[in-house]
C-alpha distance (Angstrom), angle and dihedral (degrees) to the residues before:
residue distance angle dihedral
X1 . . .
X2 3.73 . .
X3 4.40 85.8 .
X4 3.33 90.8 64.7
X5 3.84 98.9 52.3
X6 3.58 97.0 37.4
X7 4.15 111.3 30.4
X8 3.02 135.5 81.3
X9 3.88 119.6 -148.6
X10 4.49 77.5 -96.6
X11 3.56 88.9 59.1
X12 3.84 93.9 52.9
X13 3.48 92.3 42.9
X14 3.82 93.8 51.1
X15 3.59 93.9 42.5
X16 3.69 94.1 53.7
X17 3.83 98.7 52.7
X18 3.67 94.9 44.3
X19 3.92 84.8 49.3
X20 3.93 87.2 60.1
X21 3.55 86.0 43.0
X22 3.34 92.8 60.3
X23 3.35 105.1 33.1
X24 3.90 90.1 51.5
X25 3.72 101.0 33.9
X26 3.06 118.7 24.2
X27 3.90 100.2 34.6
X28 4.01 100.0 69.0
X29 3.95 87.6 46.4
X30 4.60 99.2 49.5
X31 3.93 95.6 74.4
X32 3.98 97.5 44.4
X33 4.32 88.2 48.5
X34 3.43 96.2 46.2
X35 3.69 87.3 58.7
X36 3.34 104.7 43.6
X37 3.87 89.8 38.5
X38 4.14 82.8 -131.0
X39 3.92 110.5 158.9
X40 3.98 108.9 -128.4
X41 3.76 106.6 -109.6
X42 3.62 89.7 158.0
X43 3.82 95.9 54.4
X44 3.57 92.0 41.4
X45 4.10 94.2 55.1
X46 4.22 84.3 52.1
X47 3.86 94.7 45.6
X48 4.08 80.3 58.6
X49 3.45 100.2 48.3
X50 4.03 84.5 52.4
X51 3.84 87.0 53.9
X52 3.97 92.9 -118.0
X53 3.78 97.4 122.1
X54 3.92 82.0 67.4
X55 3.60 109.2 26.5
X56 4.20 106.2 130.1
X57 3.84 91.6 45.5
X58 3.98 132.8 93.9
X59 3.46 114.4 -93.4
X60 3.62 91.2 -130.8
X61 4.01 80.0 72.9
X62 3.76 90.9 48.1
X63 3.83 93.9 -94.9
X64 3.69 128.4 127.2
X65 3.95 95.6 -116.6
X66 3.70 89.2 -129.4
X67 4.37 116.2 132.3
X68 3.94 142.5 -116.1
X69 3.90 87.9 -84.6
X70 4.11 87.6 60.9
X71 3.69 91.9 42.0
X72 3.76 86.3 54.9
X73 3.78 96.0 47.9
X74 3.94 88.8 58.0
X75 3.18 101.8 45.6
X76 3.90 94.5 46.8
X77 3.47 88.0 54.5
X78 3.56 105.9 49.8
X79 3.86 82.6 36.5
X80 4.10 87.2 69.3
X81 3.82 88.9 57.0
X82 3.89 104.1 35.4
X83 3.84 117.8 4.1
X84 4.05 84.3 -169.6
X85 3.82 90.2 49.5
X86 4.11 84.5 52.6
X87 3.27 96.1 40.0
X88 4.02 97.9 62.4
X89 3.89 93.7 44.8
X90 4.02 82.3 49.7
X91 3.50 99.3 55.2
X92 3.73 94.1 33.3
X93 3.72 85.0 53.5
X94 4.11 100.1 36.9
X95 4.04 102.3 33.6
X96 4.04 110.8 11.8
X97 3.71 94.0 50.9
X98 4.00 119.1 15.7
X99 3.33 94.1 67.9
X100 3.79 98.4 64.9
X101 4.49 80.9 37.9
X102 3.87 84.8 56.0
X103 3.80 107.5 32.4
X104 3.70 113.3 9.4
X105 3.81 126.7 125.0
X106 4.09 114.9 -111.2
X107 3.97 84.7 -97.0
X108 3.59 97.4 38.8
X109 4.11 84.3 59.0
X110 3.72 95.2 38.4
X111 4.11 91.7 48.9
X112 3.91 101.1 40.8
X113 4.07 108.7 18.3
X114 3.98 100.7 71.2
X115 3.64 94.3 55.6
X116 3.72 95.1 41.1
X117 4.15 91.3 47.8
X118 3.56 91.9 41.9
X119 4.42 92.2 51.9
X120 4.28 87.0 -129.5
X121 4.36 73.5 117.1
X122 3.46 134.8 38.2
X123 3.77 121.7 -146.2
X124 4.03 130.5 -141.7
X125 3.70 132.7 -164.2
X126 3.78 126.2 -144.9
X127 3.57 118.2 -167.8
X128 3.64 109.8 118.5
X129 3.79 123.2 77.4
X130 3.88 134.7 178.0
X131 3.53 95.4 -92.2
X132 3.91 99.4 27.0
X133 3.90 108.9 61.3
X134 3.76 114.4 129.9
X135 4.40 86.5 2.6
X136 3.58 91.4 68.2
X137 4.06 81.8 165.0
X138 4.13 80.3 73.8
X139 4.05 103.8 69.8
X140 3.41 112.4 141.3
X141 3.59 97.4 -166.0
X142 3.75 110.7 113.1
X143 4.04 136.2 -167.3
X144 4.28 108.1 -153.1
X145 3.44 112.5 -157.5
X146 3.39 104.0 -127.0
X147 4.03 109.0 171.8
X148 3.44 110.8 -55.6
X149 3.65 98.0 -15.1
X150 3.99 141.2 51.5
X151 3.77 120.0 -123.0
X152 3.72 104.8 -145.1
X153 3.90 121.7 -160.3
X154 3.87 126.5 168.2
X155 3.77 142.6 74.9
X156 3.79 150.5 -78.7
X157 3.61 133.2 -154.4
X158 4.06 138.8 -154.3
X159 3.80 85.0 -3.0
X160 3.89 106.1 171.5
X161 3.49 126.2 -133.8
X162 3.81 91.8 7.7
X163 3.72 103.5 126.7
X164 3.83 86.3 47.6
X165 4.11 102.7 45.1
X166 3.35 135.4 95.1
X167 4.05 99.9 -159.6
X168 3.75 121.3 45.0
X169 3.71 126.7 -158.5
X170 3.69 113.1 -167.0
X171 3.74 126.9 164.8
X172 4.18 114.9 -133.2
X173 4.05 132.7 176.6
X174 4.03 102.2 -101.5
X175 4.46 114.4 -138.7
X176 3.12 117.7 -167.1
X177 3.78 116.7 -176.2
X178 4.06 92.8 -16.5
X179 3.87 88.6 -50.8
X180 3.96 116.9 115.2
X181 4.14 101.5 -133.6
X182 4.11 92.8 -163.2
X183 3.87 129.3 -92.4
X184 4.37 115.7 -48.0
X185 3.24 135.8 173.8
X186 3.91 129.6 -118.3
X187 3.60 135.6 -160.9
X188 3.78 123.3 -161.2
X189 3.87 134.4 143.8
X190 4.06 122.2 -72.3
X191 4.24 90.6 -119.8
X192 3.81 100.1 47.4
X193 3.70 116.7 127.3
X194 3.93 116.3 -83.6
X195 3.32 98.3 32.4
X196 4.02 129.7 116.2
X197 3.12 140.3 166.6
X198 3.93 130.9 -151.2
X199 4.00 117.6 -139.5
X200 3.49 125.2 -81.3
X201 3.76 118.4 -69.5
X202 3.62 118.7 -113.9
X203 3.64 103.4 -129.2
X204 3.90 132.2 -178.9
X205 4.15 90.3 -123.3
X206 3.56 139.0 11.8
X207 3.91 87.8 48.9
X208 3.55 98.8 168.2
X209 3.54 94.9 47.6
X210 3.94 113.4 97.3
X211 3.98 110.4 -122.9
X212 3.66 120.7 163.6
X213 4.17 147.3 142.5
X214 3.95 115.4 -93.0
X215 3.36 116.1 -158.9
X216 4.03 128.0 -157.5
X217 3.80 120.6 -156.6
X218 3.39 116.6 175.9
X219 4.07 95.8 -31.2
X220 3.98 112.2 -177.7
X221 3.48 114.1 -143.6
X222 3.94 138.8 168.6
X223 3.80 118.6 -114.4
X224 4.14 78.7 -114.2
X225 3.04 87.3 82.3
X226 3.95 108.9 68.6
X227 4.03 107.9 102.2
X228 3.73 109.5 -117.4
X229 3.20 124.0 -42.7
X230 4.07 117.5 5.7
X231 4.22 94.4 -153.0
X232 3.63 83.2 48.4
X233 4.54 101.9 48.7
X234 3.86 90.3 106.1
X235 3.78 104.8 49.3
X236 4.05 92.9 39.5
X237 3.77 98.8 51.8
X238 4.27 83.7 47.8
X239 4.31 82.3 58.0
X240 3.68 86.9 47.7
X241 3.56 93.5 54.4
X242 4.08 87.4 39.7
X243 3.86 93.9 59.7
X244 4.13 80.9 40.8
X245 3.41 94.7 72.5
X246 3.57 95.1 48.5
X247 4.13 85.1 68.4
X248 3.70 92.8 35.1
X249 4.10 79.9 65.1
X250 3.67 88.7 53.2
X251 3.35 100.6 54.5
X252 3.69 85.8 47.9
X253 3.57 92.2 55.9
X254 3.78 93.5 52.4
X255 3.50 101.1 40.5
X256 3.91 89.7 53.9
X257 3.89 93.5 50.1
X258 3.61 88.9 42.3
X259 4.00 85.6 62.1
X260 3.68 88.2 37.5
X261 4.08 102.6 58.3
X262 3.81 88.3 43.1
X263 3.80 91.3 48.4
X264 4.15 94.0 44.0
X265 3.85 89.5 42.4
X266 4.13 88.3 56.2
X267 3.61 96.8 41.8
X268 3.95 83.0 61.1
X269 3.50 96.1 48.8
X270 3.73 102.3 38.5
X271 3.63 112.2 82.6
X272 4.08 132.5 -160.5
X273 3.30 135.7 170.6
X274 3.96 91.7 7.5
X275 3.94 96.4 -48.7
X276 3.67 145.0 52.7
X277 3.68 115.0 -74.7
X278 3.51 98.1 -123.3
X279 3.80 81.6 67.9
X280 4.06 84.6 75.0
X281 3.85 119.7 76.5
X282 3.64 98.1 -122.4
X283 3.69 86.8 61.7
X284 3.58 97.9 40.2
X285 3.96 88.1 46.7
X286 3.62 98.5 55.5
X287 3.82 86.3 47.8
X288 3.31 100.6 58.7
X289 3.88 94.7 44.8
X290 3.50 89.8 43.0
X291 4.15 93.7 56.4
X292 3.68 93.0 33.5
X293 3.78 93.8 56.1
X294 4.41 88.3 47.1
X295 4.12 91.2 58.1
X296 4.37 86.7 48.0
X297 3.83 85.3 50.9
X298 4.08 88.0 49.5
X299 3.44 100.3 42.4
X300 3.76 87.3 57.2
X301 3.56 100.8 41.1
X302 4.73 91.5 48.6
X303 3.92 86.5 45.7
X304 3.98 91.3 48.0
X305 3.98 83.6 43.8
X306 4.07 91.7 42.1
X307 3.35 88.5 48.1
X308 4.00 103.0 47.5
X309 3.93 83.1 50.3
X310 3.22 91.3 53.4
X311 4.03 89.4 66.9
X312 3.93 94.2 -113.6
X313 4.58 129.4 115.1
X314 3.61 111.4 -83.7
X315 3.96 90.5 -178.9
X316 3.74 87.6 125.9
X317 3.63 102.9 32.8
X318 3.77 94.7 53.0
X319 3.52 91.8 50.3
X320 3.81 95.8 54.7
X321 3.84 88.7 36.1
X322 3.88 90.3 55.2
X323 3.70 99.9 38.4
X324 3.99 98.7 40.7
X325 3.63 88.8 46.3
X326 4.18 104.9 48.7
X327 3.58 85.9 44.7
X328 3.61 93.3 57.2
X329 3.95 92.4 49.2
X330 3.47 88.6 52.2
X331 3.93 88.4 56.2
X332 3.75 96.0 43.7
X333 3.52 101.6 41.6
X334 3.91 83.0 55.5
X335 3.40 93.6 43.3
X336 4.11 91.7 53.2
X337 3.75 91.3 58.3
X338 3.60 95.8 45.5
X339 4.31 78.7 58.2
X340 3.60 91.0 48.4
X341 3.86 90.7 54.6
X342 3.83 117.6 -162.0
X343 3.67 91.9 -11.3
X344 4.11 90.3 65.4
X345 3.18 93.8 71.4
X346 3.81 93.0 54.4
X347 3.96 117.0 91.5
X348 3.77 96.1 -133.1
X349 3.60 84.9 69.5
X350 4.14 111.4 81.2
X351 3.98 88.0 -140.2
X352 3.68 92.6 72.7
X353 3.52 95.0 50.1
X354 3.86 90.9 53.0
X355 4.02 93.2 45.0
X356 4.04 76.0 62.6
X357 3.39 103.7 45.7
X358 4.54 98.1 45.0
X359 4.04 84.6 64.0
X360 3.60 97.2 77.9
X361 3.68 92.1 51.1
X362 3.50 95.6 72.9
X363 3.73 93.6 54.0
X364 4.18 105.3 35.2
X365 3.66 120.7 83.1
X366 3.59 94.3 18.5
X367 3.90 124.5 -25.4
X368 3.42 129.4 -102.1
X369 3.68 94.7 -105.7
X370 3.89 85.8 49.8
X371 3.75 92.7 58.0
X372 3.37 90.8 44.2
X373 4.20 86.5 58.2
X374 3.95 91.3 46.0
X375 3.91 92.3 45.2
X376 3.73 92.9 47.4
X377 3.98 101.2 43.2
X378 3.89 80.6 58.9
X379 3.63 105.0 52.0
X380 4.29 87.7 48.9
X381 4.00 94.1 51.0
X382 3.81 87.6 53.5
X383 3.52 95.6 49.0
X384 3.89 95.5 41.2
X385 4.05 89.9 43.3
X386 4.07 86.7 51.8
């Protein structure tokens, strides 16, 4: 098993109290959110108090000093109760706060990081915009220099966890006198003047998760607040969405074996033609593909993890990792209704929910097609550097 190269006795411990958590918690809560599209406030506040909002970040910031691998473990586990539960520890975790971990100035970290590790803030990401999807290069949000501060005007799309966050990265093309300096990123609080946000967007998964547009129009902000390094914006928002991906592939992982247990556990209990149709092969078929594609996902996603930990690029391994892996929920979720029969295509049953909620994990974080493009430029430099 994939525990017993990768975890340490931590791991299992983690993994087995945010299981209960999960199980306990957050399970009775996931069908009544998703319908009333009602972002988990409640479940958030616990997931602090366990430490998870914080959980690859030094303690001296309030985090539990734990790695990517342990970050994947929670979020795969709460992902196989409530993908939109997962999803806004994941981006809280991935987007609204690793930048500032990875790239943020002493008093960047000391300002924004213990709130953020601690869950007393949530954190957003804005990267995508209308017109600048899968061509991040595009954004048309700018910051002018004007003085000492940059006016920023422009827009964001299908940012998650905006409407609920507190500190806002966004990324923005800096001009300085009339000369465009290249694509940054900024980090400023969620209330500051000239921001808005539009309500949240009515999506066909992840209902309880937050999404919306923010809009900038004529925002005033110091030059303290560009994250990092400003020659550097464009490359360090592309490792952002590298380490991303990783998570993406959790969530992957646990909203497939979420759809998995609940189709295995029916198959048992439904019976036909005297006995329970996993007794017939074309039951027992799809369940063996169906679990045997789930441990290739996770065997990619904890070596992509391992390997990030282990201080080396996971350009290539995240990509696979995230596009191998949301592919394959999309299969089994669709696969675990087809078990379910009739009845999976009813919403009382947790199966249709997931179906819903694997879509967007083809598309977030970098498409399918996308990885495809990142995977594939790889494989030809090796072979034309050989």
């Amino acid at each position: 098993m994939q525990e017993d190269i990768y975890f340490s006795e931590e791991h299992k411990m983690l993994q087995q109290m945010v299981r209960e958590f999960a199980q306990n918690e957050v399970r009775p809560m996931a069908q009544e959110l998703d319908e009333k599209g009602e972002f988990p406030h409640d479940l958030v506040e616990k997931m602090s108090s366990l430490g998870l909002m914080g959980i690859p970040w030094e303690e001296k910031f309030g985090g539990t000093g734990m790695d990517t691998l342990a970050l994947v473990i929670a979020i795969e586990e709460i992902g196989k109760e409530c993908c939109s539960t997962a999803a806004t520890l994941m981006a809280h975790t991935s987007l609204g706060t690793a930048p500032i971990a990875m790239f943020g100035t002493d008093d960047q970290k000391a300002k924004y990081l213990p709130d953020l590790a601690s869950g007393k803030k949530i954190g957003a990401f804005g990267l995508t915009e209308p017109g600048a999807g899968s061509d991040a290069g595009n954004t048309k949000t700018q910051a002018v220099l004007k003085g000492d501060k940059y006016v920023v005007n422009g827009e964001k799309a299908f940012c998650t966890n905006a409407g609920v966050s507190s500190v806002l990265i966004f990324t923005a093309v800096i001009i300085e006198d009339g000369e465009e300096k290249g694509i940054s990123a900024f980090v400023v609080d969620s209330n500051t003047e000239g921001i808005s946000f539009n309500p949240p967007e009515k999506k066909m998964g992840w209902c309880a998760s937050d999404t919306r547009s923010i809009f900038f129009k004529d925002m005033h902000i110091s030059k303290s607040s560009v994250l990092g390094n400003p020659e550097k914006g464009f490359k360090q928002f592309l490792q952002t969405l590298t380490s991303g991906r990783i998570t993406i592939g959790a969530l992957s992982i646990g909203t497939a074996q979420g759809a998995f247990n609940r189709a295995l556990a029916y198959s048992e209990e439904r019976e036909a033609f005297g006995k329970s149709i996993n007794g017939f092969q074309g039951i027992s078929f799809k369940l063996s593909d169906m679990i045997t594609q789930i441990e290739a996902a996770r065997h990619l996603v904890y070596h992509a993890a391992w390997k990030k930990d282990q201080g080396k690029s996971v350009i290539h391994e995240a990509s696979m990792a995230k596009l191998f892996s949301s592919e394959m929920a999309m299969k089994i979720t669709t696969e675990a209704i087809q078990i379910f029969g009739g009845y999976g295509y009813i919403k009382e049953y947790d199966v249709e929910r997931f179906f819903r909620d694997a879509k967007i994990l083809e598309i977030g974080e970098g498409t399918s097609e996308i990885q495809r493009m990142i995977i594939s430029r790889g494989i030809i430099k090796s072979v034309q550097s050989a």
